[in-house]
C-alpha positions as YAML, in Angstrom:
chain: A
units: angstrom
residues:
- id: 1
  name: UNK
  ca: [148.10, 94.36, 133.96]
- id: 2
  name: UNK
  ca: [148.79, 94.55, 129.98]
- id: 3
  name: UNK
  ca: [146.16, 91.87, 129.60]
- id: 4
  name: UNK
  ca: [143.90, 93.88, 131.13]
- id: 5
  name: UNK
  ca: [144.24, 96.31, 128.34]
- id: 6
  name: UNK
  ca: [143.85, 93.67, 125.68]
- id: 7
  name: UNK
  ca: [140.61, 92.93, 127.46]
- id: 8
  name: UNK
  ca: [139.23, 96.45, 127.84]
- id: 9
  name: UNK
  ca: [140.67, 97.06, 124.02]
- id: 10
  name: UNK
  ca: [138.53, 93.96, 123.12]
- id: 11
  name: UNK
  ca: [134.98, 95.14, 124.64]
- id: 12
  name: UNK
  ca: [135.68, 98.81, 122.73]
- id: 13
  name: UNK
  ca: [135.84, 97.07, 119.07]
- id: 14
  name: UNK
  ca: [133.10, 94.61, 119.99]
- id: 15
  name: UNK
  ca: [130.89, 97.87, 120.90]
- id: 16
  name: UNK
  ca: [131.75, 99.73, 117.69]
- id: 17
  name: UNK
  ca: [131.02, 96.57, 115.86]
- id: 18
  name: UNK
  ca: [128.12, 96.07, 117.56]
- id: 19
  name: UNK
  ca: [127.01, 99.39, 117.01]
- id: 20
  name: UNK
  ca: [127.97, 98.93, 113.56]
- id: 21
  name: UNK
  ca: [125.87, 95.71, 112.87]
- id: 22
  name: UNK
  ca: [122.74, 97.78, 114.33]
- id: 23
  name: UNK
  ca: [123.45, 100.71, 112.01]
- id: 24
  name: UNK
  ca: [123.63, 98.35, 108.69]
- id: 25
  name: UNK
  ca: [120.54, 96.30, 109.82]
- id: 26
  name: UNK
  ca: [118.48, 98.77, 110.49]
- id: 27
  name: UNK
  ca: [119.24, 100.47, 107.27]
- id: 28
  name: UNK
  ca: [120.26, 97.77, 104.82]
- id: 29
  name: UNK
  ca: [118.72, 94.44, 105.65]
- id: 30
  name: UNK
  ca: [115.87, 92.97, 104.23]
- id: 31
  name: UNK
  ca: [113.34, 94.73, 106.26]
- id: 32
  name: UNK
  ca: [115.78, 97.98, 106.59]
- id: 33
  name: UNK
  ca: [114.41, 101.67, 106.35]
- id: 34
  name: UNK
  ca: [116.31, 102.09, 102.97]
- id: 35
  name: UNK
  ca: [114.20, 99.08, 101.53]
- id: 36
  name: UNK
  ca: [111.15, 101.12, 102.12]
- id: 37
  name: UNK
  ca: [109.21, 103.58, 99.63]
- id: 38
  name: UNK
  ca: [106.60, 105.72, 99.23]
- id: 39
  name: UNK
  ca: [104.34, 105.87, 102.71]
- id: 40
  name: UNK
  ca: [105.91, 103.49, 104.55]
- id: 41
  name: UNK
  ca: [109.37, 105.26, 104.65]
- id: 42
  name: UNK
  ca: [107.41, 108.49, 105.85]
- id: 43
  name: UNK
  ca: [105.35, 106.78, 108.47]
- id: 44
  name: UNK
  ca: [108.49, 104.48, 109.53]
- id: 45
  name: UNK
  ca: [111.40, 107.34, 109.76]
- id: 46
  name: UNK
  ca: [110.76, 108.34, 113.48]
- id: 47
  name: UNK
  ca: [110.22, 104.32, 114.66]
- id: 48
  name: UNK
  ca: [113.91, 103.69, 112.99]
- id: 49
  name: UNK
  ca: [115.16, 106.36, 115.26]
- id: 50
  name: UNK
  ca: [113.45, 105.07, 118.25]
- id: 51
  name: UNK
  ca: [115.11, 101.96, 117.59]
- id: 52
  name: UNK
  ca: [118.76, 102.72, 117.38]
- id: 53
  name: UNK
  ca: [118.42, 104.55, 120.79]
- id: 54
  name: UNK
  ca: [116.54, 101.66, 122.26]
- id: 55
  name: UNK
  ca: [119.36, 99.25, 120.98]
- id: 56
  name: UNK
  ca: [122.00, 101.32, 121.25]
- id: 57
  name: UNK
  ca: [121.29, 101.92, 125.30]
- id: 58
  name: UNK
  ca: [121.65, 98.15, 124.90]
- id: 59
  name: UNK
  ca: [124.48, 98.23, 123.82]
- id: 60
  name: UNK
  ca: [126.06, 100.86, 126.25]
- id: 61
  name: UNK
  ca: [124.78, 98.73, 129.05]
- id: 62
  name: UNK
  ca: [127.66, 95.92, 128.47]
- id: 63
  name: UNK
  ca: [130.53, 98.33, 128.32]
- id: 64
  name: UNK
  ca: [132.47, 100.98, 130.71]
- id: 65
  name: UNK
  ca: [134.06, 103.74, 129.27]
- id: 66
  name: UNK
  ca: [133.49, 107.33, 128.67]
- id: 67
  name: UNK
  ca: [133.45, 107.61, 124.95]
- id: 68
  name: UNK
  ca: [130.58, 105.09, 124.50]
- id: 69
  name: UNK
  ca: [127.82, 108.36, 124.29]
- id: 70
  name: UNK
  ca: [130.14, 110.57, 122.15]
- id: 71
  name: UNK
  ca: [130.29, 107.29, 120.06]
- id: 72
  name: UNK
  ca: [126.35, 106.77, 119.94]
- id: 73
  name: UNK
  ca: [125.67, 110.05, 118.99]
- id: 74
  name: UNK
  ca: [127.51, 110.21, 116.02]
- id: 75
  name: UNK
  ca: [126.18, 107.39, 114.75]
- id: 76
  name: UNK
  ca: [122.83, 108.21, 115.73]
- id: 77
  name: UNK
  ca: [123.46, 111.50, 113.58]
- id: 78
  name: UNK
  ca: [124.94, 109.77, 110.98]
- id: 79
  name: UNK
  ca: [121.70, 107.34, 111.12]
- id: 80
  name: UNK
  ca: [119.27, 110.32, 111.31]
- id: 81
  name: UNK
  ca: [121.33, 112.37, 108.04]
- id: 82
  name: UNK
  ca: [120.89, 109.02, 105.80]
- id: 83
  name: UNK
  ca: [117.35, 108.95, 107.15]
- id: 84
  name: UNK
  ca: [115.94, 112.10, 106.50]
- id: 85
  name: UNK
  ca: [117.57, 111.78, 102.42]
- id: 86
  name: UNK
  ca: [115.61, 108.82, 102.43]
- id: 87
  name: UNK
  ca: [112.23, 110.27, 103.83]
- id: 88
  name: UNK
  ca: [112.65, 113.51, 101.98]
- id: 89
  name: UNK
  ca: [112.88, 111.84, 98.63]
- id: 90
  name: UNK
  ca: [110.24, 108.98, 99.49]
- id: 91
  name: UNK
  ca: [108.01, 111.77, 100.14]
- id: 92
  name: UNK
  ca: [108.15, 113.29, 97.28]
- id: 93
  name: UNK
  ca: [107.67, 110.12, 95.40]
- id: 94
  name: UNK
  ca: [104.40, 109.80, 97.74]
- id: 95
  name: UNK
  ca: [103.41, 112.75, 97.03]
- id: 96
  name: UNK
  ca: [103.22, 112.17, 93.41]
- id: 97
  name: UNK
  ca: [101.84, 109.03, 93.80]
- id: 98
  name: UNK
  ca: [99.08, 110.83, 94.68]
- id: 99
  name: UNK
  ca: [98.98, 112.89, 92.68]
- id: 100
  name: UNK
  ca: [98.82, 110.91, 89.57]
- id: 101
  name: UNK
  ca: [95.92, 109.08, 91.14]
- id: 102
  name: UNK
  ca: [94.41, 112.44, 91.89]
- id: 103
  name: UNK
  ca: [94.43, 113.06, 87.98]
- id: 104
  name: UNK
  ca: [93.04, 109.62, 87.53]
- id: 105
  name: UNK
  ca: [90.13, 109.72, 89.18]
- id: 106
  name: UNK
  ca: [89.54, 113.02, 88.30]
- id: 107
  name: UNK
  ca: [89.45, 111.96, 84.10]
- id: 108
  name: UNK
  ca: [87.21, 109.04, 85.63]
- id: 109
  name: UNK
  ca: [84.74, 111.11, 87.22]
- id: 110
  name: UNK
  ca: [84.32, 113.76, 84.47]
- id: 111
  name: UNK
  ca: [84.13, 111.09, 81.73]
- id: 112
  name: UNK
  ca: [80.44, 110.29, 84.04]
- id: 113
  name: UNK
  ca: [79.85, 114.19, 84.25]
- id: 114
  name: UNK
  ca: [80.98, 115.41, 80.78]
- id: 115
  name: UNK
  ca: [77.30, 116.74, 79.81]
- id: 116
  name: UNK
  ca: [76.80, 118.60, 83.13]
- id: 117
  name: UNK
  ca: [78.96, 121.85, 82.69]
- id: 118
  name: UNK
  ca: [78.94, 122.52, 86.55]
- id: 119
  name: UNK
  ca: [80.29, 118.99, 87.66]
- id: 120
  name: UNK
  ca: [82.31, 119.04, 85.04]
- id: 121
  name: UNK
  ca: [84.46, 122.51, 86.06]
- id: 122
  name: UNK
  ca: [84.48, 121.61, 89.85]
- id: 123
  name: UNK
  ca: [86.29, 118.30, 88.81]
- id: 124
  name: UNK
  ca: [88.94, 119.88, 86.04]
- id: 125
  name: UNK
  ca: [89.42, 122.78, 89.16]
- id: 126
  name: UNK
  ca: [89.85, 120.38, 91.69]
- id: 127
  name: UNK
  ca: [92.83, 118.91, 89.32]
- id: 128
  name: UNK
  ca: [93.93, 122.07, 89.04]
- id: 129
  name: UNK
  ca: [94.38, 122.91, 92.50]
- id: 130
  name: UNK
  ca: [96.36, 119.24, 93.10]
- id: 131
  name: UNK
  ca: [98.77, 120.20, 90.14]
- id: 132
  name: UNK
  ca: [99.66, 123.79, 91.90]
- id: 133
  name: UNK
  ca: [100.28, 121.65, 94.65]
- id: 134
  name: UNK
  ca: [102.37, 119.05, 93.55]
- id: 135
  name: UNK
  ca: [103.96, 121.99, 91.55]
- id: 136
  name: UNK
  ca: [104.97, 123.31, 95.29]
- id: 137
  name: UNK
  ca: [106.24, 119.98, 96.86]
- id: 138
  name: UNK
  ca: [108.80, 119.97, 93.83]
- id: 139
  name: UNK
  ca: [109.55, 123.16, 93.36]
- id: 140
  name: UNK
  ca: [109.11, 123.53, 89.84]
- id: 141
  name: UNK
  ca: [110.29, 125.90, 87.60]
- id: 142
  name: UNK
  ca: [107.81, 128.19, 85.56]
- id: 143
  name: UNK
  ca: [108.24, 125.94, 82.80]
- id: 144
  name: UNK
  ca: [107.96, 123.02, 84.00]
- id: 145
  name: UNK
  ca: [104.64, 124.26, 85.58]
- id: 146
  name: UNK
  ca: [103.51, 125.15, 81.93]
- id: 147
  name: UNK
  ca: [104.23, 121.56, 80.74]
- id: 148
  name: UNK
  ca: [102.74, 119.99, 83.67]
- id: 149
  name: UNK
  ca: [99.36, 122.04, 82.96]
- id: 150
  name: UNK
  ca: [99.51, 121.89, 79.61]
- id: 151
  name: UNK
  ca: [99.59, 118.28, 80.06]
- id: 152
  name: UNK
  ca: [96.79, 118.23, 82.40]
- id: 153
  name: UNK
  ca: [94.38, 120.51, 79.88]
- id: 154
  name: UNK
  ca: [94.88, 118.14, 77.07]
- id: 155
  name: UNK
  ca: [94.28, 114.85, 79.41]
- id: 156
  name: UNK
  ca: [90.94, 116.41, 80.44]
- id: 157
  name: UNK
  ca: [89.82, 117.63, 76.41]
- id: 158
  name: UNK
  ca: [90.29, 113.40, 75.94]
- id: 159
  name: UNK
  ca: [88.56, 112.32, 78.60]
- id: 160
  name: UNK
  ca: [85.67, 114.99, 77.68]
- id: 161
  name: UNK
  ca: [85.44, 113.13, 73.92]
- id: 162
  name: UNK
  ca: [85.68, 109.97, 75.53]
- id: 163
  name: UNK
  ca: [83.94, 107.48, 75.85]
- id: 164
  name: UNK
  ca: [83.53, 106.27, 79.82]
- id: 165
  name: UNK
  ca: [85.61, 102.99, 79.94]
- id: 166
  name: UNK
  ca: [88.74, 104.87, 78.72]
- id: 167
  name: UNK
  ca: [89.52, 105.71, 81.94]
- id: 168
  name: UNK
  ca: [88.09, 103.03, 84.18]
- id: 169
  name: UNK
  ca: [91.59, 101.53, 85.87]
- id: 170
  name: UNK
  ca: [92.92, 98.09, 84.63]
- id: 171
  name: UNK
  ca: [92.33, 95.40, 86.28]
- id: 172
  name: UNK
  ca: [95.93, 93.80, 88.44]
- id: 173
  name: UNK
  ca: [96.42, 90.64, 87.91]
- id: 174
  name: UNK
  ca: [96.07, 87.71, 89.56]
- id: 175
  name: UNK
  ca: [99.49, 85.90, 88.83]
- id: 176
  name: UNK
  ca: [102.33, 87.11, 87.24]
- id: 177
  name: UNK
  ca: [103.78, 86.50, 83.54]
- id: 178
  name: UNK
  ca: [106.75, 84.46, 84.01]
- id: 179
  name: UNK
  ca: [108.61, 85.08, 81.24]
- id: 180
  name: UNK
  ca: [108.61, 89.07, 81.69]
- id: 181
  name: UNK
  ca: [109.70, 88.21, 85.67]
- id: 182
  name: UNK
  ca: [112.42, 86.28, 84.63]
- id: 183
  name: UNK
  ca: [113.29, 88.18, 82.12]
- id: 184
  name: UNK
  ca: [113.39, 91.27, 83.76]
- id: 185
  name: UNK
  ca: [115.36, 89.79, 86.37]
- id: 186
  name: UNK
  ca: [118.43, 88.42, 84.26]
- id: 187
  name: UNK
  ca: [118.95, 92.05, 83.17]
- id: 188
  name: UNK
  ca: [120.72, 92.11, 86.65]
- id: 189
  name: UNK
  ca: [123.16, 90.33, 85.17]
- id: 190
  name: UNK
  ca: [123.14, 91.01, 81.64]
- id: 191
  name: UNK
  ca: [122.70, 94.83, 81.80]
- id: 192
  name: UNK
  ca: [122.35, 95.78, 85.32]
- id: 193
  name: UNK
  ca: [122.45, 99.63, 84.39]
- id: 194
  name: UNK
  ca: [119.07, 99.22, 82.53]
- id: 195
  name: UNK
  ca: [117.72, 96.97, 85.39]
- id: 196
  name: UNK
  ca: [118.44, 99.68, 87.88]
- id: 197
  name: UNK
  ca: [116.93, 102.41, 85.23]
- id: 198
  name: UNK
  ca: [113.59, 100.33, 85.12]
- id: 199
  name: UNK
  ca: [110.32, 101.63, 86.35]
- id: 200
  name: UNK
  ca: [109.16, 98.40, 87.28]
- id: 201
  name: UNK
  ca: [105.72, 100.19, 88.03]
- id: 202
  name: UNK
  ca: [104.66, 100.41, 84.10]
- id: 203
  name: UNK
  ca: [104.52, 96.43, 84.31]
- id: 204
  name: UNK
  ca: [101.80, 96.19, 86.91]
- id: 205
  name: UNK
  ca: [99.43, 95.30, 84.54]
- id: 206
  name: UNK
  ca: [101.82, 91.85, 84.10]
- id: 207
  name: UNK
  ca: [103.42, 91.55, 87.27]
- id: 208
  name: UNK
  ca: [101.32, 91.12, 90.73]
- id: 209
  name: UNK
  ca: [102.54, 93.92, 93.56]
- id: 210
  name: UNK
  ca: [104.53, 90.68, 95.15]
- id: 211
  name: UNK
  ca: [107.25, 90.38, 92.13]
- id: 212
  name: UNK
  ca: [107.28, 94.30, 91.57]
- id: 213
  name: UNK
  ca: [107.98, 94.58, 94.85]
- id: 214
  name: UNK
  ca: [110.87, 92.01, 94.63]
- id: 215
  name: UNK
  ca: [112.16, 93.25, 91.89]
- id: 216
  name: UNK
  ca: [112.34, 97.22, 93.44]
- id: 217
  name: UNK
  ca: [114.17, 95.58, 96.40]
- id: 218
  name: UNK
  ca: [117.13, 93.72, 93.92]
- id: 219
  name: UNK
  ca: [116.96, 96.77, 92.32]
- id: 220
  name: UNK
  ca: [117.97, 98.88, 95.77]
- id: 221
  name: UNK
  ca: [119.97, 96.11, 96.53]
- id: 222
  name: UNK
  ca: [122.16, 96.93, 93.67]
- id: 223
  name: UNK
  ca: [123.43, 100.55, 94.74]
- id: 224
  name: UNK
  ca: [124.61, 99.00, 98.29]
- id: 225
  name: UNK
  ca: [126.65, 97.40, 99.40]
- id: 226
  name: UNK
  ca: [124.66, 94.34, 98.69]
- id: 227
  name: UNK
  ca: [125.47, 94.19, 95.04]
- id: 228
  name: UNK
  ca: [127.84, 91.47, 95.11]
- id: 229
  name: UNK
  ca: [125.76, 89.46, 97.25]
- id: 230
  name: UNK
  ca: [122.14, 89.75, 94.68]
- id: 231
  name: UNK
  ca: [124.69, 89.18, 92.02]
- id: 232
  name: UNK
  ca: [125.86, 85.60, 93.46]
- id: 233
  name: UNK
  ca: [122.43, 85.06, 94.68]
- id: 234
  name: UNK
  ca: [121.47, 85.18, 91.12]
- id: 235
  name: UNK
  ca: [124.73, 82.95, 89.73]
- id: 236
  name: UNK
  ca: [123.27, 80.15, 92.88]
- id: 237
  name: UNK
  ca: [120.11, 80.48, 91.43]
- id: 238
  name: UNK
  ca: [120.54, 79.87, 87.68]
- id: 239
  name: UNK
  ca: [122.78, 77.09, 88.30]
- id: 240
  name: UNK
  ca: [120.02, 75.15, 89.81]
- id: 241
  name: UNK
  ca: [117.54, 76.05, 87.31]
- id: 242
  name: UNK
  ca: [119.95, 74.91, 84.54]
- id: 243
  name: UNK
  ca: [121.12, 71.05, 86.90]
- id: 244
  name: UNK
  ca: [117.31, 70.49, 87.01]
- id: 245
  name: UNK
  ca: [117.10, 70.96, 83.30]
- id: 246
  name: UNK
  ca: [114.09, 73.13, 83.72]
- id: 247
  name: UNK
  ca: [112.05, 73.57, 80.25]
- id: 248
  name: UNK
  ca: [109.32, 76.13, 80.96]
- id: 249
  name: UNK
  ca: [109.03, 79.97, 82.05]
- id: 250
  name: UNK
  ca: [106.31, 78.73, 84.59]
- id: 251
  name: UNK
  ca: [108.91, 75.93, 85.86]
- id: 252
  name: UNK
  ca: [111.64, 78.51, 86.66]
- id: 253
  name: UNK
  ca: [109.40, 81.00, 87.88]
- id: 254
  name: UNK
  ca: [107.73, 78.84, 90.40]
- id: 255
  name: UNK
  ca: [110.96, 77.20, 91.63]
- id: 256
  name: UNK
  ca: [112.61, 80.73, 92.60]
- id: 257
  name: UNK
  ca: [109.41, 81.70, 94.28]
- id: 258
  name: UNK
  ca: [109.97, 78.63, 96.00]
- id: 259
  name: UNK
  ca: [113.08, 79.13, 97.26]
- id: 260
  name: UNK
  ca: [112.06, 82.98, 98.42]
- id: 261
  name: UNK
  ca: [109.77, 81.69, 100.83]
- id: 262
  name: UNK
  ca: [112.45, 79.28, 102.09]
- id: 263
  name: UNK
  ca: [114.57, 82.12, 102.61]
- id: 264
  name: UNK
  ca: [112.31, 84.02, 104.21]
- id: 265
  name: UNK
  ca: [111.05, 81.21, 106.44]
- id: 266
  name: UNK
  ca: [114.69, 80.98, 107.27]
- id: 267
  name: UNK
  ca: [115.31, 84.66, 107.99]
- id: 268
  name: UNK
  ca: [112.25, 85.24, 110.27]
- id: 269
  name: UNK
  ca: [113.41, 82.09, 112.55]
- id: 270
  name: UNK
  ca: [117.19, 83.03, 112.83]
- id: 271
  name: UNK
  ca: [117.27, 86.62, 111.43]
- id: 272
  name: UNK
  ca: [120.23, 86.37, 109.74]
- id: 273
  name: UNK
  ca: [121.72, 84.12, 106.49]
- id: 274
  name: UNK
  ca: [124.89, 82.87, 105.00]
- id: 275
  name: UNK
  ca: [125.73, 82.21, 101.26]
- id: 276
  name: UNK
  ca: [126.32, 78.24, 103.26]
- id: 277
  name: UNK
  ca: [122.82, 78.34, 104.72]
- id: 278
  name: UNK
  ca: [121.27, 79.36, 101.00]
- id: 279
  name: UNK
  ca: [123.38, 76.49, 99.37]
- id: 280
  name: UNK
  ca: [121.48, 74.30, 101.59]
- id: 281
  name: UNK
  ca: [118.18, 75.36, 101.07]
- id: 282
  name: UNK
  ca: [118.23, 75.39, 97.33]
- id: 283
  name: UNK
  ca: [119.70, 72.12, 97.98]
- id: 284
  name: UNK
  ca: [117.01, 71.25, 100.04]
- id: 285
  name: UNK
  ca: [114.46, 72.63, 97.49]
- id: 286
  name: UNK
  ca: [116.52, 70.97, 94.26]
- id: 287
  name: UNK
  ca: [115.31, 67.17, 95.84]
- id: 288
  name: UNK
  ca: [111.96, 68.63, 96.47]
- id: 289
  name: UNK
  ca: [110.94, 69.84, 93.27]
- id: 290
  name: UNK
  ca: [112.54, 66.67, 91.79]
- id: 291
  name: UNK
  ca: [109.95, 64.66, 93.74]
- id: 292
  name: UNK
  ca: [107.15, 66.83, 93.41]
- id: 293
  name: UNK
  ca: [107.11, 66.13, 89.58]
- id: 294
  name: UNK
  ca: [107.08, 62.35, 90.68]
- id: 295
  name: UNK
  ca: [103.80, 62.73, 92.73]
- id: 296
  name: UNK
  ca: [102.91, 59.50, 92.72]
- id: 297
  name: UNK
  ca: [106.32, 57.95, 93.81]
- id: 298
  name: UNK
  ca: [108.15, 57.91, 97.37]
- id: 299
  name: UNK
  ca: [109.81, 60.95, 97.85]
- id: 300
  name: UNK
  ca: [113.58, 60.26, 97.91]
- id: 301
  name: UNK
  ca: [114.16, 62.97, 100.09]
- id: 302
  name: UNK
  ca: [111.86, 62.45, 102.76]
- id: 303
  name: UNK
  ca: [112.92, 58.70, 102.01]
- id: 304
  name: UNK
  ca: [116.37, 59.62, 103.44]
- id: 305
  name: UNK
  ca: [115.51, 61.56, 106.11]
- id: 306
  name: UNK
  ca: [113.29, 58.77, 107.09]
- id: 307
  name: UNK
  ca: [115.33, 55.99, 107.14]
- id: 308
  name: UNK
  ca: [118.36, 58.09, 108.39]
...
């Protein structure tokens, strides 16, 4: 029968949608492999793999034809090519990571050790031996070996003049600066080719690992598909700073942080969100924040839902 065509037409685009929605999730969404950096994208890579075939076999179980492998496997390959981009170069950015904090600890130490000779050359040697090795992982060039040891001698001449706290590590702080956040932030919007140039990094001396963090995930956000999306996040957002007529950097800050954990609250219950399902929260969190500056009177929103 010719509906019986329609039907069988019907389950093959649900199953390459379907197979579709896995691929962008596991990639793209707000716990996706492309969100993550550093170690976590090394030590996560294989488990992202595991997944999709885990899923996918789901998948396959609901449907009957014969194309439904070929289909899998070219997405899996697809999956595992934008994968192992992502690993390669978050490995690399792990690996110097390291390194840097190698180098650290190594003008640290010899600041302590600087008037025994001995000490002093195992330290600079053991730096040595971690910059021809993060020389290897990135295949530098004879010059840029040069710079990267000249660079290295004349860090370890300072921290042999030195005195010892010059090199003891700062101190992260406790709470954020508001006004850099939210500053840093509208650049999305007011020059979002400098926010996505930014080494948020060189702020964590301003910023706790929370908002650097958040701000590294807009940031990624921004060369996806998800651009549009962060950028009408960020319109929702502003509007209800400027209807509650907010005065302070602290104010502003605190109400988005808010409304993050909302979101995310929402997310982990039902996985998934719509721009109509944000409108209501910061709706939700508008009436709230107007109460909670009113401590001492009834809360009109938890009046309503009361006496509703």
């Amino acid at each position: 029968m010719e509906e019986n065509n329609y039907v069988l037409s019907i389950y093959y685009l649900e199953f390459i949608n379907n197979l579709d929605n896995l691929f962008w999730e596991l990639l793209y969404s707000s716990t996706g492999y492309m969100n993550l950096s550093l170690k976590e994208a090394v030590v996560e890579a294989d488990k992202i793999i595991e997944r999709f075939d885990f899923e996918a076999n789901k998948l396959k179980q609901n449907v009957d034809f014969e194309k439904a492998d070929l289909i899998i496997d070219e997405k899996r390959n697809e999956l595992i090519g934008l994968v192992k981009e992502h690993y390669k170069k978050e490995a690399i950015a792990w690996a110097n990571d390291i390194y840097e904090k190698t180098v650290d600890n190594c003008l640290l130490n010899v600041t302590l050790y600087k008037h025994n000779p001995d000490m002093a050359d195992k330290i600079y040697n053991r730096a040595l031996s971690t910059a021809g090795w993060i020389s290897e992982i990135n295949k530098f060039s004879n010059e840029d070996k040069k710079i990267l040891f000249n660079a290295l001698n004349d860090d370890f001449k300072k921290a042999i003049t030195s005195k010892d706290n010059d090199f003891i590590p700062k101190i992260k702080p406790d709470k954020s600066d508001p006004k850099l956040f939210l500053e840093l932030r509208e650049l999305i919007l007011k020059n979002e080719e400098e926010f996505i140039s930014k080494d948020f990094d060189k702020f964590e001396d301003s910023l706790i690992l929370e908002d650097i963090n958040c701000l590294k995930k807009l940031q990624n956000d921004l060369k996806t598909f998800k651009k549009t999306s962060v950028k009408d996040e960020m319109l929702l957002l502003n509007s209800s700073i400027n209807l509650l007529k907010m005065k302070t950097f602290e104010e502003k800050y605190n109400f988005l942080k808010e409304v993050d954990g909302d979101i995310a609250l929402f997310l982990y219950k039902n996985k998934t969100i719509e721009e109509k399902d944000k409108v209501e929260i910061i709706k939700r969190r508008m009436l709230l924040f107007r109460d909670y500056k009113n401590p001492n009177e009834i809360s009109l929103y938890y009046k309503e839902l009361i006496s509703s």
